[in-house]
DRENVONU-659181 format. One record per residue (C-alpha): residue number from 1; x, y, z. Coordinates in steps of 0.5 Angstrom, whole numbers, plus 2048, in hexadecimal, padded with zeros to 3 digits. Example, Ala and Ser with C-alpha at 12.3 -4.5 7.8 and 13.67 -1.06 7.14 Angstrom:
2
PT   resi   east   north    up
PT      1    819     7F7   810
PT      2    81B     7FE   80E
***
This chain:
404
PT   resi   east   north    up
PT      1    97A     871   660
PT      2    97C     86B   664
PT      3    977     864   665
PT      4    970     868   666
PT      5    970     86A   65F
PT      6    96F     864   65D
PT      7    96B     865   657
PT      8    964     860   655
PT      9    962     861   64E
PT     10    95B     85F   64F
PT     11    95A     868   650
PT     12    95F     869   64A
PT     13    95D     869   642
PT     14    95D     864   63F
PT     15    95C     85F   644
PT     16    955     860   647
PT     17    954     85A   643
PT     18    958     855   648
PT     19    953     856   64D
PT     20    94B     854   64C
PT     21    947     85A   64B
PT     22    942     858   651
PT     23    949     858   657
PT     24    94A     85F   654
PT     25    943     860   656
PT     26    944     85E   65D
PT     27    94B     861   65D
PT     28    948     868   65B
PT     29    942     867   661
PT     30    947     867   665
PT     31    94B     86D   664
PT     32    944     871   664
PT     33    943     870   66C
PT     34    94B     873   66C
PT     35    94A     878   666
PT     36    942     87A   665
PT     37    944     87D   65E
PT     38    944     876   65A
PT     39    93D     877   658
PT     40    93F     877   651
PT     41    944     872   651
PT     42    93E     86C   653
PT     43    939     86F   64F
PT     44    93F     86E   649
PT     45    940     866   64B
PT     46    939     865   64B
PT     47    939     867   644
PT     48    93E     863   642
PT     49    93A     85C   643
PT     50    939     858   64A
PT     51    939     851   64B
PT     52    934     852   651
PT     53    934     84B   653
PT     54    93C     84B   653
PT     55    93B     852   657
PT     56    937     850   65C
PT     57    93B     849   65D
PT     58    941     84E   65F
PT     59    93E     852   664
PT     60    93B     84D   667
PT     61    942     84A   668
PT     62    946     850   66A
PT     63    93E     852   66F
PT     64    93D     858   66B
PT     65    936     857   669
PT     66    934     85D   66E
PT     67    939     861   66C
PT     68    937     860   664
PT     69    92F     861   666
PT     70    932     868   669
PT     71    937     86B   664
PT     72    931     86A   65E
PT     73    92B     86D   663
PT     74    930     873   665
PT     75    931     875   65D
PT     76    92A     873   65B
PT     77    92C     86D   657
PT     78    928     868   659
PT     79    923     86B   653
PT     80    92A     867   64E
PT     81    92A     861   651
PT     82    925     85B   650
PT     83    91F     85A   654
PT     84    921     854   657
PT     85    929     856   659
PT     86    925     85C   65C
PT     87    921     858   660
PT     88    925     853   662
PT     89    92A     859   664
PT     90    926     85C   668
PT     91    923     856   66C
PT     92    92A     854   66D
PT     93    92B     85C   670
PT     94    925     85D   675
PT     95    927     854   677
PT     96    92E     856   67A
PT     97    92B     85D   67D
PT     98    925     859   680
PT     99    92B     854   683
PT    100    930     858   685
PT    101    92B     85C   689
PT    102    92A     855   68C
PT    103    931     855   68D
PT    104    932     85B   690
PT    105    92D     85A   695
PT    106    92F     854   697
PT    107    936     856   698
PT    108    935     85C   69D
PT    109    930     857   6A0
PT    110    937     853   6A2
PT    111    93A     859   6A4
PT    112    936     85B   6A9
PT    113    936     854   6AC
PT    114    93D     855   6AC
PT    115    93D     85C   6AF
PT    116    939     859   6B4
PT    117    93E     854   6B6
PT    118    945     859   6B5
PT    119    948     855   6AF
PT    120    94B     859   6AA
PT    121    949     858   6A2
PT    122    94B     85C   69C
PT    123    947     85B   694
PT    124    94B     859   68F
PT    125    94B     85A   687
PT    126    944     85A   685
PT    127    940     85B   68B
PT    128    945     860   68E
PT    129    945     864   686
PT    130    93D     863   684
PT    131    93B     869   687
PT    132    941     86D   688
PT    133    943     86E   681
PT    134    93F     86A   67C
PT    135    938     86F   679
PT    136    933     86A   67A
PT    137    932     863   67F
PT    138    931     860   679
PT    139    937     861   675
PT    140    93C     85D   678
PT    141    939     855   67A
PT    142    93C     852   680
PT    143    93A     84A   681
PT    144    93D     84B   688
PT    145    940     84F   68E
PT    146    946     850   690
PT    147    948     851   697
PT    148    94F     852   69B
PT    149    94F     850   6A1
PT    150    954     850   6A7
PT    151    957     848   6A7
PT    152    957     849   6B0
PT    153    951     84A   6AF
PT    154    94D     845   6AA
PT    155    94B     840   6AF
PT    156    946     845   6B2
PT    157    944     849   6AB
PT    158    943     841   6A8
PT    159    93E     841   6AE
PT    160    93B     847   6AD
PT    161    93A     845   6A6
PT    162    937     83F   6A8
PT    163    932     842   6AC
PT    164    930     847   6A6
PT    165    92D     841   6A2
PT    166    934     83F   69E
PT    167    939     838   69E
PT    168    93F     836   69B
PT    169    93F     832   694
PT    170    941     82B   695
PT    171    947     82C   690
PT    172    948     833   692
PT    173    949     836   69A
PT    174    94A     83D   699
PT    175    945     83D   694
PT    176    93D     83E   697
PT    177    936     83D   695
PT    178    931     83F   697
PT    179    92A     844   696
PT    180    92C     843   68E
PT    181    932     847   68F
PT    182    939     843   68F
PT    183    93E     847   694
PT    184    946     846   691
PT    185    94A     848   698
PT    186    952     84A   698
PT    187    957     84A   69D
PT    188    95D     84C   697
PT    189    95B     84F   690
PT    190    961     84A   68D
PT    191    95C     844   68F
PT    192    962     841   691
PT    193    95D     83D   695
PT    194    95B     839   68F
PT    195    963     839   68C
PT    196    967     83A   692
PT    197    96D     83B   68E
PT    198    96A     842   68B
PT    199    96E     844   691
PT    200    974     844   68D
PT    201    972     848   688
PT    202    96E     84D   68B
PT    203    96E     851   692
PT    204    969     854   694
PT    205    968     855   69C
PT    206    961     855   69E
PT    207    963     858   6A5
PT    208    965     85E   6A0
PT    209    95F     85E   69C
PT    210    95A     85E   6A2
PT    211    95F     865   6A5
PT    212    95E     868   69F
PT    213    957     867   69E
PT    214    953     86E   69D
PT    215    94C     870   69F
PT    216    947     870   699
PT    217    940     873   698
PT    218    940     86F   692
PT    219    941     868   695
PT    220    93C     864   698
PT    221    941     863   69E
PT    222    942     86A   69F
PT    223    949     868   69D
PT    224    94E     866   699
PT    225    954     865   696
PT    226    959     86A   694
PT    227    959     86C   68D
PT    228    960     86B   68D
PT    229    95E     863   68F
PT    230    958     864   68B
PT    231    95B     864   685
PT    232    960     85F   686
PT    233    95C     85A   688
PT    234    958     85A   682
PT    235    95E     85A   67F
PT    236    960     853   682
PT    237    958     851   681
PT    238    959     851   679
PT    239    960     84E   678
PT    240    95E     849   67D
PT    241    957     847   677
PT    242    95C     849   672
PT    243    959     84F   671
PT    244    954     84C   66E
PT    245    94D     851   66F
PT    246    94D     857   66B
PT    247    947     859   671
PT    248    94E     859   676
PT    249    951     85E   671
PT    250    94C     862   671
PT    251    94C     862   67A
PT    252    953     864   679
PT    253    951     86A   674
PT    254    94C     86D   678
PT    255    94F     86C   67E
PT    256    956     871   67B
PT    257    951     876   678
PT    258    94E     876   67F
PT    259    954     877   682
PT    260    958     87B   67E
PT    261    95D     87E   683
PT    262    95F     878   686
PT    263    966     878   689
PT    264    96A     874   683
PT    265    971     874   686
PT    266    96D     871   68C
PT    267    96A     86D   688
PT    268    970     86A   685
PT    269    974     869   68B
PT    270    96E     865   68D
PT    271    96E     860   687
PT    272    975     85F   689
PT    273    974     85E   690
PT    274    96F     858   68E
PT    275    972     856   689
PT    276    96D     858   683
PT    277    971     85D   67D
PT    278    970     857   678
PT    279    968     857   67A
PT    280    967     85F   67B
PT    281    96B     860   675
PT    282    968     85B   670
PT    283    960     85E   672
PT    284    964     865   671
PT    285    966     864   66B
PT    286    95F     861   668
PT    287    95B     867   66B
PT    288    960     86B   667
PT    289    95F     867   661
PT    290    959     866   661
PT    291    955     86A   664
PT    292    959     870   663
PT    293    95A     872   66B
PT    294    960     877   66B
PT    295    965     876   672
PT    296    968     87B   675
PT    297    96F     87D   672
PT    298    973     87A   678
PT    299    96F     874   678
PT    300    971     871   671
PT    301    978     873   672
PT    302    978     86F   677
PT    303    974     86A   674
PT    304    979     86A   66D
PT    305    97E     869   672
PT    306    97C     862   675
PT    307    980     85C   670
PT    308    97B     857   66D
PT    309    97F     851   66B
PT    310    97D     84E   664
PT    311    978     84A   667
PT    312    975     84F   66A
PT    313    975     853   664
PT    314    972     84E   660
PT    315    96C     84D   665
PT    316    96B     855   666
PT    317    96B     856   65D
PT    318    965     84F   65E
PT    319    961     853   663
PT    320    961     859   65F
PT    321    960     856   658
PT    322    959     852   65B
PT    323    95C     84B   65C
PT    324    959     846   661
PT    325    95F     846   667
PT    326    95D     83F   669
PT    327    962     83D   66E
PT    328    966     844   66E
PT    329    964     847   674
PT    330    967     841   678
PT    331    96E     841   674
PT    332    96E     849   675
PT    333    96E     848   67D
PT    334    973     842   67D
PT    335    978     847   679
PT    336    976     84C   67F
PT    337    979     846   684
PT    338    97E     848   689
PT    339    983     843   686
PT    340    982     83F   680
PT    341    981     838   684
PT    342    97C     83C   688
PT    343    978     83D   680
PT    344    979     836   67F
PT    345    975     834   684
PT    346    970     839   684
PT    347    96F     836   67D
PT    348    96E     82F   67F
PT    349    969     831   684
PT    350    965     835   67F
PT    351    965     82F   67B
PT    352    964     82A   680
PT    353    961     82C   687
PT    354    960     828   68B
PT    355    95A     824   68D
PT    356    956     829   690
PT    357    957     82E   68B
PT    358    956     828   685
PT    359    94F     826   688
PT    360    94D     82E   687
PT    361    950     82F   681
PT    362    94B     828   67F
PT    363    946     828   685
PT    364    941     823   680
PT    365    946     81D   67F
PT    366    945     819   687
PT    367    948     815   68A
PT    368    94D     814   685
PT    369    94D     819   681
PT    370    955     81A   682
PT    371    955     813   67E
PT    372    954     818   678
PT    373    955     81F   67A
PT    374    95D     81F   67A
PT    375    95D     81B   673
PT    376    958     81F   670
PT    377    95C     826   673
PT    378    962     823   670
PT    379    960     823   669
PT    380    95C     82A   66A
PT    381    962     82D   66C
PT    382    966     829   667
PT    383    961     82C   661
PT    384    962     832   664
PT    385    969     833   664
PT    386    969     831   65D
PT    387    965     836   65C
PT    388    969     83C   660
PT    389    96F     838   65C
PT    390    96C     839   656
PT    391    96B     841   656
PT    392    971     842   65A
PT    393    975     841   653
PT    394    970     845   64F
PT    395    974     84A   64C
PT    396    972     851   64E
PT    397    96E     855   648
PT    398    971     85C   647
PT    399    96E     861   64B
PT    400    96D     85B   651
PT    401    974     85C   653
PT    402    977     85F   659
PT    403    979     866   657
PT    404    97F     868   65C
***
């Protein structure tokens, strides 16, 4: 088979070793909202030894505490753990549920308002997942609400919004606050607001996304995007944090499993059209590596068919293998510029944006801040790119490599 066997040891014999015994816990909570047949598996790494600070560090970093508090009181393991992880598990879980039905409520109280103005609004990620694919509110977190709004129509949902309680943050204009909600709005899902130069790499259409919304029970707006769009925007949303939240992987799977007959051949033409193979194959690939998601046999043939450079390769063998990606999905969306001038720039954006973008990035600095952000960045990124430098070079370990 061509690049998507690409192999990671981490499952293999001999090599569960490489990777820390509490990630293997995480990663086998995972599989078990897609395969609810690893009870076994758990119950097996919980008798192996777990450090439970380092577990709960983790998946306070990937937003998986609700997730974790579910799987153990769905296979009645709560009795192997200490009190005290149970504990803080469980007041973690009814904590996320309590302030995602906030959250909800909230939201449909927006789209009401919006209903009565005629404006158009459509959830995206979590807000318009929560209650459509996930088993419980208090699984998946959400710190904010994402919502996609029609750009000609801004100046008056802006004025709806302030009318409900909401106000932009200082640093932030598309972001409001208000009611204890924050509300992140979006014209485009490449952000090239922020990076204007996202547009050479990634072609999204709005006016496209809008006409192809579907009708939903499951969204608070009653519509959504279609799930071809879906798909692919949280596709483009984890290669833009350089696939960084284990949360956001578990999104795309339940997701998958929820639409299991979806139109493939659609769906690769689509990630053409945006310009998002790279994207859609790198969270593919994961998902079949790590999670066990097992695509349609037209799928991976298209898949296997789409070269990745030796770069692409090496980011795509870190990925599987756990490593931290740092600047990855950045790099990843300027190979996918239209010219390599076009990736040059993105990438001098990404690193240094302009003033606006500076003062979010560092909102605490005041009025000089810019006097030691863009040194500060400068060396961030230099330390960075050592690092990326540093295990781009490694060798591969045997098994790690790309079977052809």
């Amino acid at each position: 088979m061509p690049l998507l066997n690409l192999v990671v040891r981490q499952r293999k014999r001999g090599a569960k070793k490489l990777v820390l015994p509490e990630k293997r816990l995480i990663l086998a909570q995972l599989r078990f909202f897609c395969q609810p047949d690893g009870e076994d598996e758990i119950g097996g790494l919980l008798s192996d030894g777990v450090d439970w600070g380092r577990y709960l560090d983790m998946c306070e970093a990937h937003g998986l505490e609700g997730a974790a508090y579910y799987v153990f009181r769905k296979l009645r393991l709560t009795g192997s753990l200490p009190a005290e992880v149970v504990d803080y598990l469980q007041w973690k879980y009814y904590q996320i549920a309590a302030r995602n039905i906030y959250l909800m409520d909230q939201l449909r109280r927006v789209v009401a308002a919006f209903e009565q103005a005629g404006l158009s609004l459509l959830p995206i990620k979590g807000a318009s997942l929560l209650e459509a694919i996930y088993p419980s509110v208090g699984t998946r977190p959400m710190n904010d609400v994402d919502l996609l709004v029609k750009r000609e129509q801004w100046p008056m949902a802006a004025k709806v919004l302030r009318r409900l309680g909401y106000s932009p943050l200082r640093w932030f204009p598309n972001l409001f606050s208000g009611n204890g909600v924050v509300l992140d709005v979006h014209f485009d899902l490449a952000g090239a607001d922020r990076i204007r130069s996202r547009r050479y790499a990634v072609r999204i259409e709005s006016d496209k996304l809008w006409a192809e919304a579907i009708s939903s029970a499951d969204s608070p707006a009653g519509r959504t995007l279609s799930e071809t769009d879906t798909l692919l925007c949280l596709a483009l949303h984890l290669q833009k944090h350089s696939f960084s939240r284990l949360i956001w992987f578990l999104d795309l799977a339940l997701f998958l499993r929820q639409h299991q007959h979806m139109d493939w051949p659609g769906v690769w033409n689509r990630a053409q059209e945006f310009n998002l193979t790279k994207a859609l194959y790198f969270v593919l690939c994961y998902l079949r590596s790590v999670f066990g998601l097992q695509l349609p046999r037209g799928m991976e043939r298209a898949l296997g068919a789409k070269p990745l450079n030796l770069a692409e390769r090496r980011f795509l063998r870190a990925l599987l293998a756990g490593e931290e990606m740092g600047l990855v999905g950045d790099i990843l969306l300027a190979f996918s510029a239209n010219s390599p001038a076009g990736g040059l720039h993105l990438l001098a954006e990404t690193a240094f944006p302009r003033r606006q973008i500076m003062s979010q990035i560092y909102p605490l600095g005041g009025r000089y801040a810019l006097l030691w952000a863009y040194p500060y960045r400068s060396l961030k990124i230099l330390v960075e790119a050592f690092r990326l430098f540093s295990w781009f070079f490694k060798p591969m370990r045997p098994g790690e490599a790309l079977r052809e």
